[in-house]
N, C-alpha and C positions, 0 to 999 in steps of 0.2 A: 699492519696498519700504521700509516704517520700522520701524526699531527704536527701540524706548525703552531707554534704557542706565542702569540705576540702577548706581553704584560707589561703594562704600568705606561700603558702611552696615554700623552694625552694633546698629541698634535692631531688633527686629523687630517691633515695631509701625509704625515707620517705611516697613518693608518692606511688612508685608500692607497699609497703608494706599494706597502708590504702586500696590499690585497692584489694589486695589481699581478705582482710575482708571481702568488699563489697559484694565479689562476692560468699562468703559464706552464703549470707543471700539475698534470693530470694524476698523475702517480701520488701526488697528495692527500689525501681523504680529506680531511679536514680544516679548518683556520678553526682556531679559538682564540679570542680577545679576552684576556682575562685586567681586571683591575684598570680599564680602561677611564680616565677623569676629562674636564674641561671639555675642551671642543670634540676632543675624541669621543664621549660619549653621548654629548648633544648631536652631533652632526656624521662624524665619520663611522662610527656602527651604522647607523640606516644607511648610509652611504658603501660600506661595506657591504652588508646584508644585500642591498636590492644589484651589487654587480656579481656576487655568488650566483643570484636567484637566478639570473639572467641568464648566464651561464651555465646554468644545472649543477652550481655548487651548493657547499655545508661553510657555515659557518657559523660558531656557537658561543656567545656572550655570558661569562662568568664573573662573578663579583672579584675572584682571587685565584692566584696558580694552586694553591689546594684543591679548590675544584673543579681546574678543569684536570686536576689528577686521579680526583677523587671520581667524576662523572666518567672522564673517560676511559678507566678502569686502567690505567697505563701499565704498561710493564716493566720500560724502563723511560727514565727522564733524563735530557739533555740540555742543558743551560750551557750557550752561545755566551765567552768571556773573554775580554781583553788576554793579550800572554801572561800577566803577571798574576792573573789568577786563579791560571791553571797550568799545570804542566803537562796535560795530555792534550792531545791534538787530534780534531777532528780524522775520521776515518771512514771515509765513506762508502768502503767495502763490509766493513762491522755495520756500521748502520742500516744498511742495505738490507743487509742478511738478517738482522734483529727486526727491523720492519716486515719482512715477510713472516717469520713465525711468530713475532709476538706485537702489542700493541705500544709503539715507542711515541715519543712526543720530542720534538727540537723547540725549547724556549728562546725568544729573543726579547732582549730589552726595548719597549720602546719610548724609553724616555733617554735622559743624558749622563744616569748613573747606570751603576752594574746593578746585580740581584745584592739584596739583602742576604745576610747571615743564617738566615731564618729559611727565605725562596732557596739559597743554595744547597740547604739541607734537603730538598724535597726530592735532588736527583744531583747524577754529574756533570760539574764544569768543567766544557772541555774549552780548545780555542781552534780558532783558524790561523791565530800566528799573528794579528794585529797586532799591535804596542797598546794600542786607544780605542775605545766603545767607538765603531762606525754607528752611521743609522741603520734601522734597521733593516728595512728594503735593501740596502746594501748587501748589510750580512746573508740575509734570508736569499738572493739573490746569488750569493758569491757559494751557499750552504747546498743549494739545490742542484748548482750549473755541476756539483762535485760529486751530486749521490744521482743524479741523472743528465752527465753529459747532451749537449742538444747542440745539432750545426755544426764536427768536427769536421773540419774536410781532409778526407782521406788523400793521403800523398802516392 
């Protein structure tokens, strides 16, 4: 099982944009917005929610990355960081294979800082080799196209 963990956004175009991605990649189970403020949670969660809905997706609203760790029973956790925060690097054959046997979650930030001290404790920071926190649709986008290729054209 995977989840995509967007936390601490609070644009909501930020939001419906990551939602967007989500919903390009079937192989996902779920979105959870955890810690979501501002516009994000006035407007861009219903706005989330109802294009899941539409689509016969999940999407699940949490006050904090604790619990969508705690609710989702996760197995393992993945917190998405600039390079200078992590010295391991995304691997999207590990991940692959951990998403089938066991229940994994990929955090992204969706505000303009990293995770806390504290969020980072809760799982591993890996990176994809940026210098600088992209947004998150970006990330999530750049995270997915790597653990499920889509459109290669064969030579």
């Amino acid at each position: 099982m995977l989840a995509l963990i967007i936390h601490n956004v609070y644009s909501s175009v930020k939001l419906v944009e990551a939602v967007d991605v989500y919903l390009e990649y079937p192989e996902v189970d779920i979105l959870v917005v955890s810690k979501a403020v501002s516009s994000a949670a006035q407007s861009g969660v219903p706005e989330a929610e109802k294009k899941a809905y539409l689509r016969g997706r999940k999407v699940l609203y949490v006050p904090d990355l604790k619990d969508a760790v705690e609710v989702l029973n996760l197995d393992k956790v993945y917190l998405i960081v600039p390079r200078r925060l992590s010295k391991t690097f995304f691997d999207p054959d590990v991940i692959r294979k951990e998403a089938v046997e066991n229940r994994v979650g990929l955090v992204f930030t969706g505000g303009d800082m990293s995770f806390t001290s504290a969020e980072l404790s809760l799982g591993e920071p890996i990176t994809l080799g940026f210098k600088e926190l992209l947004p998150p649709s970006s990330l999530i986008a750049v995270s997915l196209y790597l653990l499920y290729p889509k459109n290669i054209p064969e030579e």
